[in-house]
N, C-alpha and C positions, 0 to 999 in steps of 0.2 A: 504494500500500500504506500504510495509515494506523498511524501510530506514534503512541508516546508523547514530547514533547519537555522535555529536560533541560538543566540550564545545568552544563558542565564542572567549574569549582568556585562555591563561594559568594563568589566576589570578583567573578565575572563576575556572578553574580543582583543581587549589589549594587549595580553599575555600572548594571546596566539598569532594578532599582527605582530608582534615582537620578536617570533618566529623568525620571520622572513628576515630581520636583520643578525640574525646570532650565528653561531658559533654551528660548522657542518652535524654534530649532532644532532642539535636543535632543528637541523632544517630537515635531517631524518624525519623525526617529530612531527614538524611540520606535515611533511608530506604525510605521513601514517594518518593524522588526525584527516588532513586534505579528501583523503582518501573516503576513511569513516563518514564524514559529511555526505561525500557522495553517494556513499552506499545508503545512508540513510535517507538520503533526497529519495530515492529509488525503494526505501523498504523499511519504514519507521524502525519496523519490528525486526529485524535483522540483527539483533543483540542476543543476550541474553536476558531472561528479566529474573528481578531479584525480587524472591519474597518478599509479600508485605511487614512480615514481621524480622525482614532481619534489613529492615532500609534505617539508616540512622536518623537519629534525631533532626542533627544539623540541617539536614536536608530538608523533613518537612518541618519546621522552622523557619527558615531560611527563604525556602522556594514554594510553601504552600504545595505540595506536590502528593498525589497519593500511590504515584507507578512507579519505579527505576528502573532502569536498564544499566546493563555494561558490553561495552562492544571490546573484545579484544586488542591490542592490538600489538604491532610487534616486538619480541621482544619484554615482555612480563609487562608493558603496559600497557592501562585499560582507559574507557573514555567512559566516561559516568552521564547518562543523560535520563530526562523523561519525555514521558509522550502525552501529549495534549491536543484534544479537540475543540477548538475555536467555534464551532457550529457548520463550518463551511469547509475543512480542510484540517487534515493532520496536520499536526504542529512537535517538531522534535527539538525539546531543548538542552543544551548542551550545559550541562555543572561542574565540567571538573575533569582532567584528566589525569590521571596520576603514574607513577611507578610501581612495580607489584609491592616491596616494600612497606610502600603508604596505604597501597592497596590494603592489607591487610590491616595495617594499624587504624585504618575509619572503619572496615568493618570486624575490627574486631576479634580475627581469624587467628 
């Protein structure tokens, strides 16, 4: 199901324009996440989704959200997002991507 994709706030848009000026890893990064977008433009659902009961606080706090997702990606890192329905179109927004590391330590693992 093809959606539109969103960056959660503009500190996260920033973070990932900030991409395109860093350091070859980063633009790794870049490109994986570049990628994820597209995938997701293409397939909201294309992740995995993460039980209700084990989505952290932070989140719905944060973002008022009651879904999450995580898209793989490579390399032990993942892209944190949820999926939202505007009345007229899928709406994918993006929260966070992280390290497997951090990965675990937001959720807990």
């Amino acid at each position: 199901m093809k959606s539109s994709v969103y960056f959660g706030d503009e500190k996260l848009k920033a973070c990932y324009e900030g991409l395109k000026e860093s350091q070859v890893e980063d633009k790794m990064l870049l490109n994986w996440i570049s990628r994820a977008i597209e995938d997701l433009e293409e397939n909201a659902f294309c992740g995995i989704q993460i039980p209700k009961k084990l989505i952290p606080k932070i989140y719905i706090d944060k973002y008022k959200i009651d879904n999450l997702w995580k898209y793989d990606l490579p390399k032990g890192w993942r892209l944190i997002y949820s999926v939202a329905n505007d009345g007229v179109c899928i709406i994918s927004i993006l929260l966070e991507w992280m390290d497997h590391k951090n990965y675990e330590r937001r959720f807990n693992y």
